[in-house]
LUMVEXPA-138441 format. One line per field, with one value per residue (C-alpha): y, z, x. Coordinates in pm, 1 decimal. Layout:
// residues N
c2 c(Y;...)
c3 c(Z;...)
c1 c(X;...)
END
This chain:
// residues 318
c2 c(10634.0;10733.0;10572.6;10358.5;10126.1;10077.8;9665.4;9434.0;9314.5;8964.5;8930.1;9082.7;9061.7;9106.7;9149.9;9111.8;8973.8;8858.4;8860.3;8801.2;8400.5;8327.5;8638.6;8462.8;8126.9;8303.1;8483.1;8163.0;7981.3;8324.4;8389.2;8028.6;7987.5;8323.5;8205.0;7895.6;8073.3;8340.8;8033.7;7869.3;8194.2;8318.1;8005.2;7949.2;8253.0;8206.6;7861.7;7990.2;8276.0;8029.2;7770.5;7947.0;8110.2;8380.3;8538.0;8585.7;8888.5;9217.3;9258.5;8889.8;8888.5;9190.4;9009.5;8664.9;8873.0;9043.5;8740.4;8553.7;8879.0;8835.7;8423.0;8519.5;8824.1;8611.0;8328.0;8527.9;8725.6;8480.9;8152.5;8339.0;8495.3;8163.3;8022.2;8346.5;8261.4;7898.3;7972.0;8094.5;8214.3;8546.3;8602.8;8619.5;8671.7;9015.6;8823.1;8689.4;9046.6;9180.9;8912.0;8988.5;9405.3;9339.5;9071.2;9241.2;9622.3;9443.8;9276.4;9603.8;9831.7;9565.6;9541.7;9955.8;9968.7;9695.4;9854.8;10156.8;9989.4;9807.3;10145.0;10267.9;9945.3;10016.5;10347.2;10271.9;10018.3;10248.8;10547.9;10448.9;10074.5;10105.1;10158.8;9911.8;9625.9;9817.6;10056.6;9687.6;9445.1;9163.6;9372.0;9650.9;9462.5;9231.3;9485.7;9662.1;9346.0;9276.5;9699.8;9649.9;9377.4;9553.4;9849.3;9623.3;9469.9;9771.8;9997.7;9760.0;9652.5;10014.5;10105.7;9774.3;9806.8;10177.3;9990.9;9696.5;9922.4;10097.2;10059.4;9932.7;9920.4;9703.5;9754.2;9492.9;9451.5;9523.3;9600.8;9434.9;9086.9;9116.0;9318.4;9607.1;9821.3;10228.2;10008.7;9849.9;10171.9;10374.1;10124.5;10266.0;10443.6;10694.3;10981.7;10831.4;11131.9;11019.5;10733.7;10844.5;11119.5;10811.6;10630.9;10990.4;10949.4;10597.4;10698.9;10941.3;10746.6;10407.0;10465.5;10819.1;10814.4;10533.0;10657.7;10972.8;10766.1;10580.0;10886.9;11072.6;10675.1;10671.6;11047.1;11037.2;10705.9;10834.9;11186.2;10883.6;10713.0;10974.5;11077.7;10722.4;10832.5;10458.6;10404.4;10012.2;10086.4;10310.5;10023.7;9774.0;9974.5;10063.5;9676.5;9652.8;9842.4;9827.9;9540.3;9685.0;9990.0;9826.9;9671.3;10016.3;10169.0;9900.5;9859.3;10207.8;10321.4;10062.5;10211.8;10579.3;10497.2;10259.0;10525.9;10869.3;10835.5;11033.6;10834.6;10538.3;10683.8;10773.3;10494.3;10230.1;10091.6;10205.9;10006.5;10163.4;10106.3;10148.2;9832.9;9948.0;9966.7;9607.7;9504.4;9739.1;9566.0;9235.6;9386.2;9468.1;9198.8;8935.0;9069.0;9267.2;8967.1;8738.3;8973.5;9074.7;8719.3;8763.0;9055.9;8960.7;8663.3;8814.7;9125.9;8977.0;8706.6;8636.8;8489.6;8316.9;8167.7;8055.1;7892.6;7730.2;7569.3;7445.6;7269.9;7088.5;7014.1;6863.8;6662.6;6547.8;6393.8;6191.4)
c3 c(7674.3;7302.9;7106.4;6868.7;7180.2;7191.3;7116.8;7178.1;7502.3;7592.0;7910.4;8253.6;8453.3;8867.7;8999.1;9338.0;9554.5;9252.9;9372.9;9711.0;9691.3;10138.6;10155.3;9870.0;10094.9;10419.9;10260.5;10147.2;10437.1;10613.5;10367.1;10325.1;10691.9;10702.8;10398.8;10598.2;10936.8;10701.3;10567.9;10878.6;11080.5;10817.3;10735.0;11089.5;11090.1;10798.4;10977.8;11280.2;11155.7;10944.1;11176.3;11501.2;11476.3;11738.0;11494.4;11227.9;11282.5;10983.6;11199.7;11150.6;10799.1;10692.1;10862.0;10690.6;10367.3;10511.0;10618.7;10269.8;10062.7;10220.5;10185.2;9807.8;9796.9;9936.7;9747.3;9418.4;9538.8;9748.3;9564.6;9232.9;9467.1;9656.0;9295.3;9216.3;9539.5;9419.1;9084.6;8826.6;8626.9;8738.3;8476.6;8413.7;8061.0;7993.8;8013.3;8344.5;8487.0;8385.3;8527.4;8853.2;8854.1;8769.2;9107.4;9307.0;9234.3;9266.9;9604.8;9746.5;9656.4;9791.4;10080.1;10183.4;10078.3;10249.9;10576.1;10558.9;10582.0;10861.6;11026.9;10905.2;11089.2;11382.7;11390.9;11377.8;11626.6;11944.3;11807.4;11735.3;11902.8;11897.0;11506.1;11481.8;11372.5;11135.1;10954.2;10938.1;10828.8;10598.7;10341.9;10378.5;10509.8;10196.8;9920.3;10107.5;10078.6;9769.1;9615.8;9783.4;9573.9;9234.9;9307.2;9323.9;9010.2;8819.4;8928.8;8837.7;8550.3;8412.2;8547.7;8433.4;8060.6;8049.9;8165.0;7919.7;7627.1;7684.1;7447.1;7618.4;7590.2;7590.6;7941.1;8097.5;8476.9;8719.8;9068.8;9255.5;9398.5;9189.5;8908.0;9059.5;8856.5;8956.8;8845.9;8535.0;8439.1;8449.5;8196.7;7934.8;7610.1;7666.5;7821.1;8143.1;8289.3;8195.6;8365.7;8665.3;8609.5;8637.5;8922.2;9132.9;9082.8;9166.1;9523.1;9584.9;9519.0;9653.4;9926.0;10036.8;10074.9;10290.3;10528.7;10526.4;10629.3;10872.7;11052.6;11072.6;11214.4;11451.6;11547.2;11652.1;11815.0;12048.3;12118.5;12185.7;12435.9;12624.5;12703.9;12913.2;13273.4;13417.3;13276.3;13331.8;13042.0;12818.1;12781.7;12701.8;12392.5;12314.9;12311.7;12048.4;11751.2;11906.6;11672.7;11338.8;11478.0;11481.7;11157.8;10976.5;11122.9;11017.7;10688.4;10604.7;10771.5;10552.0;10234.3;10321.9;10403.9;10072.7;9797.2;9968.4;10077.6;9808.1;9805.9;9694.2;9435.6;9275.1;9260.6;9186.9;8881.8;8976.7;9045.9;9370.2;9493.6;9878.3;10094.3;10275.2;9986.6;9942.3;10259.8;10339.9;10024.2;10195.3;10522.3;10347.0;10160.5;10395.1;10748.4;10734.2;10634.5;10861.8;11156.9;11092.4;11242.9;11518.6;11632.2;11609.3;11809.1;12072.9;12074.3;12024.9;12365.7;12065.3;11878.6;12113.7;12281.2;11936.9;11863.3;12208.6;12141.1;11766.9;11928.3;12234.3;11965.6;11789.1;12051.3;12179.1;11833.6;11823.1)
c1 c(12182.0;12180.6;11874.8;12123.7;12129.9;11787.1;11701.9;11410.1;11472.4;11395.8;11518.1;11659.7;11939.3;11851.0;12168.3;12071.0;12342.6;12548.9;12941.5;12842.4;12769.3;12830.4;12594.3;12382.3;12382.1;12304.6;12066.3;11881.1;11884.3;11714.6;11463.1;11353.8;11313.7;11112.3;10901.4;10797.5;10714.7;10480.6;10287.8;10259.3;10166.8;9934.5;9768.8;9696.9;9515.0;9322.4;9222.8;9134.6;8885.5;8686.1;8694.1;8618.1;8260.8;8368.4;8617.5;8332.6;8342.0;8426.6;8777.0;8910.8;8743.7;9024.3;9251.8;9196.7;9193.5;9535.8;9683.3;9571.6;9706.3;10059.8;10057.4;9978.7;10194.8;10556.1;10410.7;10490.7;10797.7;11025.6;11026.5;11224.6;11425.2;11557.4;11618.7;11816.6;12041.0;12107.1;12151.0;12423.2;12170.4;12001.5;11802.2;11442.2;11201.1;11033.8;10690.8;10766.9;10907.8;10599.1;10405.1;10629.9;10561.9;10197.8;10141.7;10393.0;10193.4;9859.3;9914.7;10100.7;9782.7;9582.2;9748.6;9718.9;9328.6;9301.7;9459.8;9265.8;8947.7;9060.8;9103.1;8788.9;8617.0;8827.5;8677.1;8343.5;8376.5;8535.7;8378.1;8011.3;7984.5;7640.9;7608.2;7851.1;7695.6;7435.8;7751.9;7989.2;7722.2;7803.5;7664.1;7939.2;8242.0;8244.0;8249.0;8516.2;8737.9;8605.1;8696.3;9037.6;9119.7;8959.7;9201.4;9466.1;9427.2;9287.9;9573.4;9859.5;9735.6;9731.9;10075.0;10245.2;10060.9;10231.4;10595.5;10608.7;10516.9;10819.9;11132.4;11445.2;11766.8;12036.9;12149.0;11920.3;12026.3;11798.2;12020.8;11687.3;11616.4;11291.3;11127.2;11045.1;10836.3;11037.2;11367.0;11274.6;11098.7;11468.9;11599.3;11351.0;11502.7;11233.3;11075.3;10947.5;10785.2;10422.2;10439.7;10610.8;10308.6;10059.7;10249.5;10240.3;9844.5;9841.6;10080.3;9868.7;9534.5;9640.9;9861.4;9849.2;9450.1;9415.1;9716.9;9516.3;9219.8;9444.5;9546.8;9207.3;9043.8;9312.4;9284.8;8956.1;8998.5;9286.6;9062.9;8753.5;9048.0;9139.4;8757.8;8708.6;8802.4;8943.2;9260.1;9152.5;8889.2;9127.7;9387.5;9130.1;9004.8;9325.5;9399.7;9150.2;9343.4;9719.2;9805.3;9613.9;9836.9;10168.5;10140.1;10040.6;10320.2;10536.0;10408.1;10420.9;10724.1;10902.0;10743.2;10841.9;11214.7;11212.9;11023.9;11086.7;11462.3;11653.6;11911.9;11697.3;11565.9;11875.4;12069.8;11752.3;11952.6;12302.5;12585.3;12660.6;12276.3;12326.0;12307.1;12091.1;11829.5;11820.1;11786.5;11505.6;11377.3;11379.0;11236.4;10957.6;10908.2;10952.4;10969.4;10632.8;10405.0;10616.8;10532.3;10157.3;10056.3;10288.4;10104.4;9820.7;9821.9;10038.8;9820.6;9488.3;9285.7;9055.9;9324.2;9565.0;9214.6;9111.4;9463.3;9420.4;9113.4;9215.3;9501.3;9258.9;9060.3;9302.6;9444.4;9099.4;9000.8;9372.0)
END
C-alpha cells in the first residue's frame, strides 16, 4: 500500500462473520452458552480449592490461578464478540483494540508460563516425592504464580507499545472476531520486521521455553513410570498428571495449527482468510478454557470428591 494512504486511524473494522448473519445467530447462541458453562466450571473450581483444605495444595493453587486466568481471559475476549454478532456495527476504537491485544497477549503468556510450572511441579512431585514438599513450599509455588503473571504483563505490554506506535493506513478491517495483535500488525504502513523480530523473541521466550520445559517434565516422568513394576501403581501416577497432560496438548496443539500453519499466516488480513482459521480461532478461545475444568474434574477423585462434599454441604445447611 503506497504511503499517500497512510491516515490517523481511529478505529477498526473486525469483519468477523459479517455477511453471514444465521451463522452470526448460531454463532451467538453457541458461544454464549459456552461462555456460561466456562464461568460456571471455572468458578466452581476456584471455589472448591479455597474452600476445601485438602486441595491446598501447590497443584490446585496453579490450577485456581489457571482456572481464574481463563474466567479473566473469556471475560475480556467473548463479551465484544457476542455484541459483534448482534450488532450492525462491527467496529471498535484504536484505544480499545489496543486495550484488547494488550489483555488478550497478557493472559495467553500467562497462561503457557503458567502451564510449564505446572509441569515443573508435576515433576518434582513423581520424580522426587520425597523433596516434594521442601522444593514446592509456599515459599516457591507463590512466586511462580506470581512471575507467570509478571511475564504476562511485561511481555505484552512491550509488544502491544511497539504495535500501536505504528502508522496505519486507511484499510482498517481486521478479518478477526477480535484484535488480534499478528493481524492488526499487517495493516501497518511500515516496515514490520522489527516487531515481528521482537514477537519471534517473545514465541520463543514465552511459549517455546515452557513447552520445552513441558516436554523434558513429562520425559522424565514417563522414563520415572515405566520403572514402577505393577501396572496397578503405574496408572495411578500416571492419573496424577493425565489431565495437566490433556490440557497442554490441547492448548498447544491449538496454538501450533493457529500460528505455524502457512496458510494462516498468509491470509491473516485477507479477504479469502480460510474458514478454517476462524474457527480454530474460536476453538481456542472458547473451547480450551471451557474444557480445562472438564478435565479436571473428570480426571481428578480430589476434585469430583471435593465437588461432592460442597454440594452435601450445601444441602445439609438448607
Amino acid at each position: 500500500m503506497e504511503w499517500e494512504n497512510q491516515t490517523i486511524l481511529v478505529e477498526f473494522f473486525l469483519k468477523g462473520l459479517s455477511g453471514y448473519p444465521r451463522l452470526e445467530l448460531l454463532f451467538f447462541v453457541v458461544v454464549l452458552i459456552m461462555y456460561v458453562v466456562i464461568l460456571l466450571g471455572n468458578g466452581t473450581l476456584i471455589l472448591i480449592s479455597i474452600l476445601d483444605s485438602h486441595l491446598h495444595t501447590p497443584m490446585y493453587f496453579f490450577l485456581g490461578n489457571l482456572s481464574f486466568l481463563d474466567i479473566c481471559y473469556t471475560t475480556v475476549s467473548i463479551p465484544p464478540v457476542l455484541v459483534s454478532f448482534l450488532s450492525e456495527k462491527k467496529t471498535i476504537s484504536f484505544s480499545g483494540c489496543a486495550v484488547q491485544m494488550f489483555l488478550g497477549l497478557a493472559m495467553g503468556t500467562t497462561e503457557c508460563v503458567l502451564l510449564g510450572m505446572m509441569a515443573f511441579d508435576r515433576y518434582v512431585a513423581i520424580c522426587n516425592p520425597l523433596r516434594y514438599s521442601v522444593i514446592m513450599s509456599k515459599g516457591s509455588y507463590v512466586p511462580m504464580a506470581a512471575g507467570s503473571w509478571i511475564i504476562g504483563v511485561v511481555n505484552s505490554a512491550v509488544q502491544t507499545g511497539c504495535v500501536v506506535q505504528l502508522p496505519f493506513c486507511r484499510n482498517n478491517v481486521i478479518n478477526h472476531f477480535t484484535c488480534e495483535i499478528l493481524a492488526v500488525m499487517k495493516l501497518a504502513c511500515a516496515d514490520i520486521s522489527g516487531n515481528e523480530f521482537i514477537m519471534l523473541v517473545a514465541t520463543t521466550l514465552f511459549i517455546m521455553t515452557p513447552l520445552l520445559l513441558i516436554i523434558i517434565s513429562y520425559t522424565l516422568i514417563i522414563i520415572s513410570i515405566l520403572r514402577i513394576h505393577s501396572s496397578e501403581g503405574r496408572s495411578k501416577v500416571f492419573s496424577t498428571c493425565s489431565a495437566h497432560l490433556t490440557v497442554v496438548i490441547i492448548f498447544y496443539g491449538t496454538i501450533l495449527f493457529m500460528y505455524m500453519k502457512p496458510k494462516s499466516k498468509e491470509t491473516l488480513n485477507s479477504d479469502d482468510m480460510d474458514a478454517t482459521d476462524k474457527l480454530v480461532s474460536v476453538f481456542y478461545g472458547v473451547m480450551t478454557p471451557m474444557i480445562n475444568p472438564l478435565i479436571y474434574s473428570l480426571r481428578n477423585k480430589d476434585v469430583k470428591e471435593a465437588v461432592k462434599h460442597l454440594l452435601r454441604r450445601k444441602v445439609f445447611n438448607k
